[in-house]
C-alpha positions as CSV (number, residue, x, y, z in Angstrom):
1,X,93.4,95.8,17.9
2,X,92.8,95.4,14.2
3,X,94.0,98.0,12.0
4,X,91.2,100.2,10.0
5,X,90.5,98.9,6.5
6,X,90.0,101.2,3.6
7,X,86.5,101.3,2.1
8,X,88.2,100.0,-1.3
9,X,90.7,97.6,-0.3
10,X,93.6,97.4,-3.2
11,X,93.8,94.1,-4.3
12,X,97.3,94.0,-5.3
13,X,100.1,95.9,-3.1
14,X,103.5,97.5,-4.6
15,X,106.7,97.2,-2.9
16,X,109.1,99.9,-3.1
17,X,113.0,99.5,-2.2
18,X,115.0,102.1,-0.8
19,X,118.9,100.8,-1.4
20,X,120.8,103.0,0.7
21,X,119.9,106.6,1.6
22,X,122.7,108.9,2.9
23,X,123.7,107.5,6.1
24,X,126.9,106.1,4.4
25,X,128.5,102.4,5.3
26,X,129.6,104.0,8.7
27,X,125.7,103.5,10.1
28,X,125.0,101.0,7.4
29,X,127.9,98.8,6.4
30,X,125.6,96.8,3.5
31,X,124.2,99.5,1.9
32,X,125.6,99.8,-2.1
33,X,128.0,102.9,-3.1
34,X,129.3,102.8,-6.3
35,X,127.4,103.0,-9.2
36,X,128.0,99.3,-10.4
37,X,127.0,98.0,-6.8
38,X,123.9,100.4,-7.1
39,X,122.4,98.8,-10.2
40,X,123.2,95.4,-9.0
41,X,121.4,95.6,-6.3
42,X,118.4,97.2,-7.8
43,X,117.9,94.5,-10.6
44,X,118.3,92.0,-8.2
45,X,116.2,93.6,-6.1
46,X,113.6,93.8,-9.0
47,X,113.7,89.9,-9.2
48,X,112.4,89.4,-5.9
49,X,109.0,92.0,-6.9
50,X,110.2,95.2,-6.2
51,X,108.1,97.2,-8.7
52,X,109.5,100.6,-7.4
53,X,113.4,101.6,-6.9
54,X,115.1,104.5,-4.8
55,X,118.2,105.5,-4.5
56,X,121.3,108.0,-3.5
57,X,124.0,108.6,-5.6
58,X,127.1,108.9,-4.8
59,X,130.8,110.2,-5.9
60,X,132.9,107.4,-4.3
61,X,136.3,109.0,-4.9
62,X,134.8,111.9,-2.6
63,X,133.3,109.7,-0.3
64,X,130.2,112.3,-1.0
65,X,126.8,112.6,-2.1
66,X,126.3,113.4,-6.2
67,X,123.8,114.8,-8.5
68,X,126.2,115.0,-11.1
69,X,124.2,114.1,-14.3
70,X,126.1,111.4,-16.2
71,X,126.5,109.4,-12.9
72,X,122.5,108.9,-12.2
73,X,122.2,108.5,-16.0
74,X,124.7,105.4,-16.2
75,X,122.5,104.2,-13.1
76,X,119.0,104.6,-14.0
77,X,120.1,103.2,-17.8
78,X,121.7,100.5,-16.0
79,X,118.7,98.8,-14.0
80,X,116.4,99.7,-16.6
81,X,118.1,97.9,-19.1
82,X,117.7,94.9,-17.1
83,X,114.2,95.4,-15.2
84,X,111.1,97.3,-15.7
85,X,111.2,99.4,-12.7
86,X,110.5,103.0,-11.9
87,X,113.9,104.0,-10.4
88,X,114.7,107.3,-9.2
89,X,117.1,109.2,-7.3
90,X,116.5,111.6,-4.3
91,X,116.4,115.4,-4.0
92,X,118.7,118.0,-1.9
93,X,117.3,118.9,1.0
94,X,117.7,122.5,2.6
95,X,118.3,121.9,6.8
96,X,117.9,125.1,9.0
97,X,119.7,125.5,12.2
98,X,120.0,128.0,14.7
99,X,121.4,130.7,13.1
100,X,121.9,129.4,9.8
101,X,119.9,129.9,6.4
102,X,118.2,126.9,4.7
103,X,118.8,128.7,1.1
104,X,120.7,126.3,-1.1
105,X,123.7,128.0,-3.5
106,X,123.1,125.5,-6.1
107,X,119.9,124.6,-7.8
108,X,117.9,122.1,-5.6
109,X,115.5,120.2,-8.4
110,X,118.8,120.6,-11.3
111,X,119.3,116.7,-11.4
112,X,115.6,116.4,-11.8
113,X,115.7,118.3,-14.9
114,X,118.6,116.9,-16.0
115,X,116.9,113.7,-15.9
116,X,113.6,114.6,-17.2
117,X,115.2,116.3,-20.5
118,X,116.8,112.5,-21.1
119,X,113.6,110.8,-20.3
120,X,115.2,109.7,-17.4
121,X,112.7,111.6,-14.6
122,X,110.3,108.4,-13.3
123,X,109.4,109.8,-10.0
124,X,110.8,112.8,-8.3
125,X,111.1,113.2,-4.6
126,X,108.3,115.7,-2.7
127,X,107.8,116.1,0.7
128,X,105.0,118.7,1.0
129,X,106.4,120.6,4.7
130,X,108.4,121.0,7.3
131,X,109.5,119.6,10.5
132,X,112.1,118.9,13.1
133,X,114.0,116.0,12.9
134,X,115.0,115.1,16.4
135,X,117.4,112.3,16.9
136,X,117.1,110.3,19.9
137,X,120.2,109.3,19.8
138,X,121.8,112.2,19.1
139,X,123.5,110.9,15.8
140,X,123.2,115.1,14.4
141,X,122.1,118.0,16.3
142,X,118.2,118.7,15.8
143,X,117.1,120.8,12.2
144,X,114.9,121.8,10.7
145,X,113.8,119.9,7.3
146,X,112.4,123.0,5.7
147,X,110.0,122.6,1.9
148,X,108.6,126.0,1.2
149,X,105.7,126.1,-0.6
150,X,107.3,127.6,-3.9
151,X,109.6,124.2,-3.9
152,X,106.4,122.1,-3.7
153,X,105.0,124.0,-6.8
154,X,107.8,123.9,-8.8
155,X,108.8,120.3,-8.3
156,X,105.0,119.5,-9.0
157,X,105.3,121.7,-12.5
158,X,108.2,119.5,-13.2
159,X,106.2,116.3,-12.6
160,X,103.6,117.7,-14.7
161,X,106.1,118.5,-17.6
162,X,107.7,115.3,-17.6
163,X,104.6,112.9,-16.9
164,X,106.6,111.6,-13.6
165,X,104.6,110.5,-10.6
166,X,105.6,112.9,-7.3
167,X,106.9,111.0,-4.5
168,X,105.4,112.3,-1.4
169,X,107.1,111.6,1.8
170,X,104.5,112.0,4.6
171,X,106.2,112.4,7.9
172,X,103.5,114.5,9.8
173,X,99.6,113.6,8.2
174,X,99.5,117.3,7.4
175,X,101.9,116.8,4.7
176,X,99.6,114.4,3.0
177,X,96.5,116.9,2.8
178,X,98.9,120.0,1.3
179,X,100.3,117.2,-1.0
180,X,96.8,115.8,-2.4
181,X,95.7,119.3,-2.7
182,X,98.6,120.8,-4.1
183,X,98.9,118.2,-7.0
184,X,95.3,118.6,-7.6
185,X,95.2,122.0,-8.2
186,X,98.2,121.9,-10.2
187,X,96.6,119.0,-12.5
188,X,99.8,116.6,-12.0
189,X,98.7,114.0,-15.0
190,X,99.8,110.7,-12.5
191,X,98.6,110.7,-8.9
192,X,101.3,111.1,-6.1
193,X,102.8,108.1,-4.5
194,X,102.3,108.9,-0.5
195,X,104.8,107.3,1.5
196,X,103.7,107.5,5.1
197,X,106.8,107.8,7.8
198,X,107.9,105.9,10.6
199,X,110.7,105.9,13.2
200,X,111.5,103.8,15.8
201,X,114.5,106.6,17.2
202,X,113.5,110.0,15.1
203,X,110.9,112.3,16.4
204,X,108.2,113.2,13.5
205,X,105.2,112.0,13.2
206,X,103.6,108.7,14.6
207,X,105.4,106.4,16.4
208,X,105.1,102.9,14.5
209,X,102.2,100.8,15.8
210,X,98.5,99.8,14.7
211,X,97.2,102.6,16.2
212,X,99.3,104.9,14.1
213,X,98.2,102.3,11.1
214,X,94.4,102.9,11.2
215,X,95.0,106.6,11.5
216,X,96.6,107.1,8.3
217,X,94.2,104.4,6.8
218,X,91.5,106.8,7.9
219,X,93.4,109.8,6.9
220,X,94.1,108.3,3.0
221,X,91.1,106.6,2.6
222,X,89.5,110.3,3.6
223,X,91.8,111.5,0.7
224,X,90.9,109.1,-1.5
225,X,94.2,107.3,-2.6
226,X,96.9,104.9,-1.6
227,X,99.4,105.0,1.0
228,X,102.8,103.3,1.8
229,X,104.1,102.5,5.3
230,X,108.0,103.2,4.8
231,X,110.2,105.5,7.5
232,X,113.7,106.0,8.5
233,X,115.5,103.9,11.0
234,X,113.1,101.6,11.8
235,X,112.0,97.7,11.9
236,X,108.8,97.5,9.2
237,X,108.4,93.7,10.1
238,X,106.2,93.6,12.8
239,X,103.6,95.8,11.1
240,X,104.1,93.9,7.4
241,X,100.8,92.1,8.6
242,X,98.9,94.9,10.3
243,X,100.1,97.2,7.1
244,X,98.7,95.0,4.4
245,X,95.5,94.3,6.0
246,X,94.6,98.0,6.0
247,X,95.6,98.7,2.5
248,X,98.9,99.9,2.8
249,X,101.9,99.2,-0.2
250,X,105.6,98.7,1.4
251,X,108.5,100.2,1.0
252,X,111.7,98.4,2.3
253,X,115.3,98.8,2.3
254,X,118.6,99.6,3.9
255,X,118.0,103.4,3.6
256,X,114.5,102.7,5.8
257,X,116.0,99.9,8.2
258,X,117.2,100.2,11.8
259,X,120.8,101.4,11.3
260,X,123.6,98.1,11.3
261,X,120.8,96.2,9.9
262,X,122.4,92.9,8.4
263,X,119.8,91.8,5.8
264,X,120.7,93.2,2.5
265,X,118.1,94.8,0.3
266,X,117.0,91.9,-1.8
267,X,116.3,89.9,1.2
268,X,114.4,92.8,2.7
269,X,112.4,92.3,-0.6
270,X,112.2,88.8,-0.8
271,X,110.7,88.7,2.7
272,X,108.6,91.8,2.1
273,X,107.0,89.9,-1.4
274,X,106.4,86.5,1.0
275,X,104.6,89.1,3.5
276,X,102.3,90.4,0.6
277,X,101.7,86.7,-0.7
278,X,100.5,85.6,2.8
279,X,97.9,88.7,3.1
280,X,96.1,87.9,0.0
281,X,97.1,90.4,-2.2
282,X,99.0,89.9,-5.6
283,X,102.3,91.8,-5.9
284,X,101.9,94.6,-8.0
285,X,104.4,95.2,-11.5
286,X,105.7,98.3,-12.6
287,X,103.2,98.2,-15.4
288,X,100.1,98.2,-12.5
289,X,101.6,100.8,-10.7
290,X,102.1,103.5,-13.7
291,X,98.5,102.5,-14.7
292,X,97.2,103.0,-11.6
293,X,98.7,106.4,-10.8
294,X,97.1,108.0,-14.6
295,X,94.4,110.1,-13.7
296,X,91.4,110.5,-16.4
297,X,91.3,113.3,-18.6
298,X,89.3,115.3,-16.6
299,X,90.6,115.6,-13.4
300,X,87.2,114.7,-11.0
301,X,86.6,117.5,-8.3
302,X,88.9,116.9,-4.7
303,X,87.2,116.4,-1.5
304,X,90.2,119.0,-0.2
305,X,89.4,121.5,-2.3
306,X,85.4,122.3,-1.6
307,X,86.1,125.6,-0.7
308,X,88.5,126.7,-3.8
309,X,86.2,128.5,-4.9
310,X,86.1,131.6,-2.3
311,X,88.4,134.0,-3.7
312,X,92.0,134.4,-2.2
313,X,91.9,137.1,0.5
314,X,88.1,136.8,0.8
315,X,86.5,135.7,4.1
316,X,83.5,133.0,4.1
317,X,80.6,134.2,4.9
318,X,79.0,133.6,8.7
C-alpha cells in the first residue's frame, strides 16, 4: 500500500529532535539532564541537520522538572550560540483524574513569557484538546490530558506577540482542524508547526502504519499545510520511508523513542537526515523553516472557516 501524496509535495523536509521529555533516565537511561548535557546534545544534534530542537528542563539537585527562568535561559543561549536552531522548551500540562481538578496553582504559559520578554520564545508548545492517555503497559494510571479552549487562545496571543511559531501536537486529527482554525482566526503571524502523534503502547490517536500515514496526508493536505510524523514511545524507522514519500517532516529523539532505546539523539538524527537524503528531499535549515512558516500580510481566507461568518448563537438557514 503506498502512502497518499500531498497535491504539493515539499521539496525539502525539516527534522525536529526531541532530547529527552519527562520520562527521566529510569525509562530512558540516555536521555540528557543537566543543563550542560542538554546543550551538548542539541548542538551536536544540530550538526547532524536537525533544524528544530525540543526540550525539558530540569532541576537536577531535585531530581524534578523546572521552568525556572534563568535555567532555560542559560540553555536556549547555550545552543544558540553555537547553532542556528529554533530551540524551545515544553509547557505544563494540567492531568485530570478521577476525582481530582486539572486547575494548575501556578501559571501554566509563565516560562513562555519569561522567555518571550528575553527574546528567547522560538516556538511554544500547543496542543489544541483533550484526550485520554491510556498506557498499555500500565506505567501511570489513565488521565485525562485536558487543553481548554481559553489555554489555546492565550498561548496563541502569546505566539502572536512574540512572532513565535505554535507547536501543535496532534494526537487525535481533531486537534489539527481546532488548531488551523484557531491560529487563523487569531491571525498568528507564522503558521503552526503540526506534529502528528504516534504510539506503539499509548492509546490516542492512530496506531502507527501507512494507513494511518495517508489519512493525515489527506487530512493536512485538506488543511492546506505541513505535517510531522513524531509520537511518544514509539519506533519512527519503519515509517521514515512511507513518511517522507507523503510529505511528512520528522521529528526524532529520546523523548519520542520506544522507552530503553539505546541510540542516542544525534544518532537518531544522523540516521533520520540519511533517511531524508535517500527520499529525495533536501534537508531543510532553520533559515527555510522560519521562512516557510511567515504568512503574507494578508492573511488569505481558510478552507475551515467558510462558515465564520454566521453570527455566534445563530442557526444556518435550512
Amino acid at each position: 500500500m503506498n502512502a497518499a501524496r500531498p497535491a504539493a509535495m515539499p521539496t525539502d523536509a525539516w527534522l525536529e529532535v526531541a532530547l529527552n521529555g519527562s520520562w527521566g533516565r529510569s525509562r530512558q537511561p540516555l536521555v540528557p539532564v543537566s543543563p550542560e548535557e542538554i546543550i551538548a546534545e542539541g548542538i551536536a544534534c544540530a550538526r547532524e541537520g536537525a533544524a528544530i530542537v525540543h526540550y525539558h528542563g530540569f532541576d537536577v539537585a531535585a531530581g524534578a522538572p523546572s521552568d525556572a527562568l534563568d535555567l532555560h535561559r542559560r540553555i536556549i543561549e547555550g545552543i544558540r550560540e553555537q547553532a542556528d536552531v529554533l530551540v524551545y522548551p515544553t509547557t505544563t500540562s494540567r492531568k485530570l483524574r478521577p476525582g481530582g481538578s486539572a486547575e494548575l496553582a501556578e501559571d501554566r504559559f509563565a516560562l513562555a513569557r519569561g522567555l518571550a520578554a528575553h527574546g528567547l520564545l522560538d516556538c511554544m508548545v500547543i496542543d489544541p484538546g483533550s484526550h485520554l492517555m491510556f498506557d498499555t503497559r500500565m506505567r501511570w494510571l489513565p488521565y485525562v490530558y485536558v487543553n481548554f479552549d481559553e489555554d489555546i487562545g492565550e498561548a496563541l496571543a502569546l505566539c502572536r506577540q512574540a512572532g513565535a511559531v505554535p507547536s501543535f501536537a496532534v494526537y487525535e486529527p481533531g486537534y489539527a482542524r481546532v488548531g488551523e482554525y484557531r491560529a487563523h482566526e487569531v491571525q498568528a503571524p507564522l503558521r503552526p508547526i503540526h506534529r502528528a502523534m504516534f504510539s506503539d503502547t499509548l492509546l490516542y490517536g492512530l496506531a502507527p502504519g501507512e494507513p494511518a500515514i495517508a489519512a493525515y496526508a489527506a487530512l493536512f493536505e485538506g488543511l492546506g499545510t505541513r505535517w510531522m510524523m513524531a509520537g511518544l514511545d514509539y519506533d519512527i524507522r519503519p515509517w521514515l520511508k512511507p513518511a517522507l514519500a507523503a510529505g511528512a517532516d520528522l521529528r526524532v529523539g529520546l523523548e519520542d523513542a520506544p522507552h530503553g532505546c539505546e541510540r542516542g539523539n544525534a544518532a537518531q538524527v544522523k540516521e533520520a537526515a540519511s533517511a531524508i537524503a535517500a527520499s529525495g528531499r533536501t534537508l531543510g535549515s532553520a533559515r527555510d523553516v522560519r521562512s516557510a512558516l511567515r504568512r503574507p500580510a494578508t492573511l488569505a481566507h481558510h478552507p475551515i472557516s467558510a462558515s465564520a461568518s454566521t453570527p455566534t448563537g445563530a442557526l444556518p438557514a435550512e
